[in-house]
N, C-alpha and C positions, 0 to 999 in steps of 0.2 A: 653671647649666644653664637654658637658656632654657623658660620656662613655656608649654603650649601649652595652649590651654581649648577645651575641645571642647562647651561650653555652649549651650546654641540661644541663651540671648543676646546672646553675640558671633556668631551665626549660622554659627556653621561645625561644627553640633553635624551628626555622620555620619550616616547614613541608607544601612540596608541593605532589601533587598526577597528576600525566602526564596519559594521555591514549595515549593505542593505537589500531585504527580501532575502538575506541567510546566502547573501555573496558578500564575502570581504573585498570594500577597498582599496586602492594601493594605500601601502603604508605614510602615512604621513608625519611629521616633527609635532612634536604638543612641547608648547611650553610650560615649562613648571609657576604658579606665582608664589615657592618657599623664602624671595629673597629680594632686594632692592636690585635692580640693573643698575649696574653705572654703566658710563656712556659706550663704554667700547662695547660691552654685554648686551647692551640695547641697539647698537648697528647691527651686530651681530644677529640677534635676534630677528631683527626685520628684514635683516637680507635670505634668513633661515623661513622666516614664511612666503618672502617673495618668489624665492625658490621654488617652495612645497606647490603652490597655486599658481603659478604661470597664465593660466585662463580666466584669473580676475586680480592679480594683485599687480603692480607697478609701483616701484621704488626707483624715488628720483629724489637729488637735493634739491632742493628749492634754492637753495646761495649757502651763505659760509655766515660764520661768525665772526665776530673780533679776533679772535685768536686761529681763525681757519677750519675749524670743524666743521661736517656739513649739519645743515640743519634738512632733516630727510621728511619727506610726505610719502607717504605710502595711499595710492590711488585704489578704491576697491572699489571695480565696477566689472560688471557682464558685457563684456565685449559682446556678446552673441545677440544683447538685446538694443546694443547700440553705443557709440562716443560718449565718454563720460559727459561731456561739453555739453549735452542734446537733455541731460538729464537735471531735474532739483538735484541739487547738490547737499549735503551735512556734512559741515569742517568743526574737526574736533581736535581740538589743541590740550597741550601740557608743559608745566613746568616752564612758566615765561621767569618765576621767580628761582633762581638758581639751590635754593634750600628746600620747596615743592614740590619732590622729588615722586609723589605718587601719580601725578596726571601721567609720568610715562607710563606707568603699569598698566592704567584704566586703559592707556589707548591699543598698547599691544593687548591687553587683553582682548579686547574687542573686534581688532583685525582680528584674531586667530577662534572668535569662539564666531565671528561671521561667516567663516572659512568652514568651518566643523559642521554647523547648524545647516550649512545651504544645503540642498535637497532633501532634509528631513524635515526642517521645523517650515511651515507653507508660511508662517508669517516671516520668518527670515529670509527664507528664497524670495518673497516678494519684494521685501526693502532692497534686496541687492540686483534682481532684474529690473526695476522701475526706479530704483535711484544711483546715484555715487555720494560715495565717504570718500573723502579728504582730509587724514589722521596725520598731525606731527606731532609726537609724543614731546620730544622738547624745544620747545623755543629759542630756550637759552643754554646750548652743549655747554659752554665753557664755565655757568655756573652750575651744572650739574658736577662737572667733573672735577671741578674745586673743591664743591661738598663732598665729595666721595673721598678724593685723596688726599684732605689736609684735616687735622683737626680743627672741628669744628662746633659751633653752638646748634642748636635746635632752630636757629633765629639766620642765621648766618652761612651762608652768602648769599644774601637776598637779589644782588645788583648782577647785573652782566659786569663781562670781567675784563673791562675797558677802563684803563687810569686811571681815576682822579683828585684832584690835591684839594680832598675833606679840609684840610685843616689852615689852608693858604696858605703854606711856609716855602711854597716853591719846589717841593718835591713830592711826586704821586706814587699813595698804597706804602709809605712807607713804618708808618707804625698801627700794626693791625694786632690782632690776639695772639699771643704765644704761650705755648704747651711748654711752662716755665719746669714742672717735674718731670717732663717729655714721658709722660703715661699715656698719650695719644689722644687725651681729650681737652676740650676746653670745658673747665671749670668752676664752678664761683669761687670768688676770695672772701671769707671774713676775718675779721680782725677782733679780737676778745680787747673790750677798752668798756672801762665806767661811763663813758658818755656815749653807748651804744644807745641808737633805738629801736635794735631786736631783742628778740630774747629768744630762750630754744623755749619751746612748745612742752609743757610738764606732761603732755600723752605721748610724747614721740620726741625726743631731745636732736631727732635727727628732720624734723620741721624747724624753722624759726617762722614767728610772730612777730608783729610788729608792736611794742609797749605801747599803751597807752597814757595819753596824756598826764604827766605826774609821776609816773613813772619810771623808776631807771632799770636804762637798758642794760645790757651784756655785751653785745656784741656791733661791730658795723660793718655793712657789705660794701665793700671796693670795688664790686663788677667782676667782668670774667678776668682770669688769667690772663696778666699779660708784663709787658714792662714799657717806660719811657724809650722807645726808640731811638727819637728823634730831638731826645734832652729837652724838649718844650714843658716839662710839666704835667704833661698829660699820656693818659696812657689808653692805648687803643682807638685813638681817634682819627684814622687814617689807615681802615681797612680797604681789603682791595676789592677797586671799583668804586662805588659811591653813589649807583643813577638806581633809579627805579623803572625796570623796562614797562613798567604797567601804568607808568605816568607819561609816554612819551610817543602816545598816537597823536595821530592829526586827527580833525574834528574841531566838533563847533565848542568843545569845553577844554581844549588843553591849555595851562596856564605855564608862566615862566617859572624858573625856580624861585623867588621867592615871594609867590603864590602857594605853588605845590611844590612839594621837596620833593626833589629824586626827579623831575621833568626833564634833563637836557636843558640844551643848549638853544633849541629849537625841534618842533616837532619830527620824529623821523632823523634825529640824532645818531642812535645808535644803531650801525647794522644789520643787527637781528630782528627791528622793526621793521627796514625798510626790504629786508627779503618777505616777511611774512605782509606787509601791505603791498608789495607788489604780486605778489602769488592771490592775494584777493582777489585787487582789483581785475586779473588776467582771465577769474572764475566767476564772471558774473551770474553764473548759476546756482551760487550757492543762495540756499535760505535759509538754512540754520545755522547756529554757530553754538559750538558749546568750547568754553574754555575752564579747565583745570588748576585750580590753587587750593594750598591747605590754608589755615584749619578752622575748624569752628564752628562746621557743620552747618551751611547755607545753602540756599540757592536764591542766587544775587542777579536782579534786572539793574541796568539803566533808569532814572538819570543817575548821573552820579554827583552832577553837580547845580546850583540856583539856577543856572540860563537857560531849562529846558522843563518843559511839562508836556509828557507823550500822550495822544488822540485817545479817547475812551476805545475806540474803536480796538487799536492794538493792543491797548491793557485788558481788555478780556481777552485776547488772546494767550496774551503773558501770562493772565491768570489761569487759565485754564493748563497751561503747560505745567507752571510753579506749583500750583496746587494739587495738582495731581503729581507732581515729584513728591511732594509731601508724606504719599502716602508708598512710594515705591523705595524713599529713604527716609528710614525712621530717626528720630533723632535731629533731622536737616531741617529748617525754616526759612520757607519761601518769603524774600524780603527785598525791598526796594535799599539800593545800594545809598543812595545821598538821606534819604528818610531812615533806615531800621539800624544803618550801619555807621557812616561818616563822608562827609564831600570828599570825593577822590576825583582831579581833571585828568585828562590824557588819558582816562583809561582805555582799555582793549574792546569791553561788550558797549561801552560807550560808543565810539569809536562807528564800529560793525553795523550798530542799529542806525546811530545818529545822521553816518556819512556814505552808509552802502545798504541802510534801507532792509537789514537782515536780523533778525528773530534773536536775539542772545543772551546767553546764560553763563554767568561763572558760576560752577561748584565750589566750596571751601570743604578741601575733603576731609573727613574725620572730625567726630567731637569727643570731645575726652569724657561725653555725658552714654558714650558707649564702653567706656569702659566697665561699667557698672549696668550698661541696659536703664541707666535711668537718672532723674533728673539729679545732681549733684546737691548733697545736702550743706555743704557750703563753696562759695564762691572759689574760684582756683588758679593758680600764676603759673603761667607756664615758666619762669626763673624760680622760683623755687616750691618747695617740696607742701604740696598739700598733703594732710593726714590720709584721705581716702588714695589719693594718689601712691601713695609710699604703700599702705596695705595691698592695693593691687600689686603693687612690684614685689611685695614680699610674698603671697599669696597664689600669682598665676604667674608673675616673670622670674620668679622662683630669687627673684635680687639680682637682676640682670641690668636693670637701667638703673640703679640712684648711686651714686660710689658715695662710701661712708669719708666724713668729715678725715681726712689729716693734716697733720703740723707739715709745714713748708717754711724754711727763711727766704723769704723775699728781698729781693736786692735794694729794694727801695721801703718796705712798708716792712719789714723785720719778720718776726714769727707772726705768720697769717696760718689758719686752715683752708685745706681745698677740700672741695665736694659739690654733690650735686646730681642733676642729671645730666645723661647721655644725650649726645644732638638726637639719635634715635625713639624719643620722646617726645610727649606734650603735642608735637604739631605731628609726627611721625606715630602712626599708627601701631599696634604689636604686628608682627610680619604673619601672625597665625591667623590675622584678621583680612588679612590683604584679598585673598578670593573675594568674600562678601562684598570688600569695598569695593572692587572692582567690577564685580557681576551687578551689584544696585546700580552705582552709576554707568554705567552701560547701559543698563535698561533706560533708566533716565534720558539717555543720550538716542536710544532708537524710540523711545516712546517720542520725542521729539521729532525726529525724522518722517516718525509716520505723519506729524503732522502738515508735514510740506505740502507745498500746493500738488492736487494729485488732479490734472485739466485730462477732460477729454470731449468731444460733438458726440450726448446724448445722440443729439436725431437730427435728420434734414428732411424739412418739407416743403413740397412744389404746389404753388395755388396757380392754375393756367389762367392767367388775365386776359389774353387773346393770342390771336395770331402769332406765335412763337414767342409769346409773351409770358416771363413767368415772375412770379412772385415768388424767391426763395428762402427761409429761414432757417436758420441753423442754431439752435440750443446748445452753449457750451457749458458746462458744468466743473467745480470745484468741489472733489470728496475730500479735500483736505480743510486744516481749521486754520492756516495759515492761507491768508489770499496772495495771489501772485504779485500786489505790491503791495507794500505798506501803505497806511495811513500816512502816516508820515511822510512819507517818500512820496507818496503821488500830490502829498499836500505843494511840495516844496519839486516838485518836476525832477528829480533826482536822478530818477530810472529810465532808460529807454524803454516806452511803455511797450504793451502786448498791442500784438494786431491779431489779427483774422482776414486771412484772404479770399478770393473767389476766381478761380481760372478753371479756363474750356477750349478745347480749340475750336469749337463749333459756334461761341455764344459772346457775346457785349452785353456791358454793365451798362445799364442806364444810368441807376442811381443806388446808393448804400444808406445806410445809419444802423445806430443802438436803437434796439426797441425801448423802449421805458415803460410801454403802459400795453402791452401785447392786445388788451381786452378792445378799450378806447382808441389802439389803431394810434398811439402818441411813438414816433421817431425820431430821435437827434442824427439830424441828416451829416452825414460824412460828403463834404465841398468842396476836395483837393482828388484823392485819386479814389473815388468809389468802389473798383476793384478792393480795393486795402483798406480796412476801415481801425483806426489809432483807436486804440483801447487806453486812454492815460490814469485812467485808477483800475485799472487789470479788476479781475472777479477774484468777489470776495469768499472768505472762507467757507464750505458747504453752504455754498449756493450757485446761481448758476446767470446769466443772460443771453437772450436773444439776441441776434444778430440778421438782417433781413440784406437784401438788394432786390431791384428789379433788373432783370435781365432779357436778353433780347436773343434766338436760337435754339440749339436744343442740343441732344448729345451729351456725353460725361461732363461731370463738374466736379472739379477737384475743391475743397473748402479745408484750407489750413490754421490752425490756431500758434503760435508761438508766443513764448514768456518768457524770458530771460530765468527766471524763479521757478515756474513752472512746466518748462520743456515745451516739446512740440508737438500735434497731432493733428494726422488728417482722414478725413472722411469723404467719399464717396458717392453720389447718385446719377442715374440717368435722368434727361429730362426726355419726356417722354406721355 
């Protein structure tokens, strides 16, 4: 399928012009989604909306990669309504796996349709004046741009593109797949032998089957294209790279490698994790995370591994986020990573929740049960060709993705055929699809957002106890369903907790506490500094707590709330 780039550096990047109340706009960049970005087309891109927006976007690297690339954050916040820093934050990641190539779309898509929407749609102007987004579209540049410029599998290159010697021979990445007919793809090989245990498919001779038992087969599959490099015997067993960047956060479940395959060396091994955990930890305002991988069609929480069972308390939060994704991505199933899927340590939502106390979700984007709009009538391999699969290719890809079986002499395995599917398959979406996939999980991603902690002082009120004597309280409130600390997190002292202060320059704190029981007059008295009273499991999700002092004076009183999760605000009254 012919490639169309709608890049401003090939100069044909589109350009729309929106009014509003029947006055045009200045003209702005619209990007196109007819096409995958690779990495130079995606800097590009987001230097083109950094551009466009000047009075909400910022583009910075966050650090480099293995091989020097930057890995870029794009900051979208209303300077006008304050420091991104001062705000809940939502960081939305893509493509930690270098083959996962659609979280960058989702995320520039997102920048650019938050850009577009602000001052028309009132629920978007609101998420962008009362919060900050935190978007790095990829994780891992160097395995993006491996996948873009080298033949490759559907599967492949999963790893950051950092050495390593798979196969212990003392030499790294040095026998990986090779495009043996140099037709630019990689390929399956079979081999036609009487002690085959495939066979072709008597509906589609261009499916193979697996014989059954008793059975004699036709044919045997050798794997993808490739040859003995490295004269060992073996072939393709030493592609470049080898780690699993989604096995190799810190936290309380990452294991060694031979625990969990693909982990490093040690947690925070490879550089691409340790720019993205340092840019975390530097944002302690963030409270959501959403991160981007293909396929399968999920939405995946934490734990992911034995050593952890998370508070009731937070799992109906979780649920209520997942569950209601469920219905804003059809096809996707909201599911528990170590229970619905498989124990995976080190990983990233892991990670986020476990060790920084923040809300996480990976997407697995696309499922191949969309290709049909419905539940697949039999089981499907992403290596090779299912019947309903090859009909779709013959039917809507018009026979763009499967290349038909040929004869090849192989240097080692003799007359084999090659065929198969394109990497642009099975885990890679149709590009005609890509809008949708990207406008659903965006929504997913702001329906999230909204539900960060959203703090503000309902009310304040003065009971005059005597003589410049007052009784003050102060009601703070959470409209969000996300509380300013976790369960988790407050269980385990994690967080710098929320305060609430009380200054005047007219007036002295006698004494402070949390109200508990407002009715019956019950307060957990605050016994260090009155003035400031330590919130250490912060307010929970749409609800709210009282806050009291007795005070001595009179005059203005300033009464501040701050959350690390939840931002800051302050409120006002005379005493009087």
């Amino acid at each position: 399928m012919k490639r169309i780039y709608s890049i401003i550096l090939a100069g044909v990047l589109s350009v729309c012009v929106t009014s509003t109340a029947g006055a045009a706009r200045t003209e702005k960049p619209h990007l196109v989604f007819d096409h995958y970005y690779n990495y130079e087309e995606l800097s590009q891109a987001l230097k083109t909306l950094a551009d466009a927006y000047p009075e909400f976007l910022t583009l910075a690297s966050a650090g480099t990669s293995f091989q020097g690339r930057d890995i870029w954050v794009m900051t979208v916040n209303n300077k006008k309504t304050g420091p991104d820093t001062d705000k809940p934050a939502m960081y939305i990641d893509g493509n930690i796996h270098g083959n996962e190539v659609q979280g960058g779309e989702v995320c520039l898509y997102t920048i650019q349709f938050l850009m577009e929407q602000y001052g028309g749609n009132p629920k978007i102007t609101a998420l962008v004046d009362n919060n900050v987004f935190y978007i790095l579209p990829t994780v891992n540049p160097d395995g993006r741009a491996w996948w873009f410029r080298h033949p490759n599998t559907m599967n492949s290159s999963r790893s950051v593109q950092r050495p390593r010697d798979d196969d212990n021979d003392g030499v790294a990445d040095e026998d990986g797949y090779d495009d043996v007919d140099g037709d630019g793809q990689i390929l399956m090989m079979r081999k036609k032998t009487a002690y085959g245990n495939f066979k072709q498919d008597p509906a589609d001779p261009r499916n193979m089957i697996r014989v059954k038992p008793g059975e004699k087969g036709e044919y045997r599959f050798l794997g993808y294209e490739g040859i003995d490099n490295d004269g060992d015997g073996r072939i393709n067993e030493d592609p470049p790279g080898g780690y699993d960047p989604n096995r190799n956060w810190p936290g309380f479940d990452w294991q060694p490698p031979y625990v969990q395959y693909g982990a490093g060396e040690y947690p925070m091994s490879n550089p691409e994790t340790v720019v993205v955990t340092d840019f975390l930890r530097s944002h302690p305002n963030i409270a959501g995370v959403q991160s981007f991988h293909n396929s399968g069609g999920m939405i995946l929480r934490g734990p992911g591994f034995d050593l952890t069972k998370y508070p009731r308390d937070d799992v109906e939060v979780y649920d209520f986020i997942g569950e209601t994704g469920e219905k804003i991505l059809p096809f996707y199933r909201y599911m528990v990573l170590k229970r619905d899927l498989y124990p995976a340590a080190g990983g990233f939502i892991t990670f986020t929740y476990e060790t920084l106390g923040i809300f996480s979700f990976t997407n697995e984007l696309w499922s191949t049960k969309q290709y049909y709009n419905k539940e697949s009538k039999r089981s499907e391999s992403y290596s090779m060709a299912g019947k309903e699969r090859l009909d779709f290719d013959d039917l809507v890809d018009m026979g763009e993705q499967f290349v038909e079986w040929k004869p090849f002499n192989h240097p080692v395995y003799g007359p084999v055929e090659l065929g198969g599917w394109k990497k642009m398959t099975g885990r890679i979406n149709p590009v005609y699809l890509l809008p949708e996939l990207c406008h659903r999980n965006m929504a997913f991603c702001l329906f999230h957002a909204e539900q960060m902690p959203d703090v503000s002082i309902h009310r304040i009120t003065a009971k005059k106890l005597g003589k410049d004597t007052w009784e003050v309280t102060a009601h703070v409130v959470n409209d969000g369903v996300i509380p300013t600390i976790s369960k988790w997190a407050a269980d385990r002292n994690m967080l710098v907790p929320d305060r609430i202060s009380i200054t005047g320059k007219h007036m002295s704190v006698l004494s402070a506490g949390i109200v508990r029981d407002e009715w019956n007059h019950r307060v957990d008295m605050e016994d260090k500094r009155p003035e400031r009273i330590v919130v250490k499991d912060g307010i929970p999700g749409l609800s709210g707590r009282a806050f009291q002092w007795i005070v001595q004076g009179g005059g203005t009183i300033d009464i501040t709330f701050r959350a690390e999760k939840g931002g800051t605000c302050t409120k006002s009254m005379k005493l009087k």
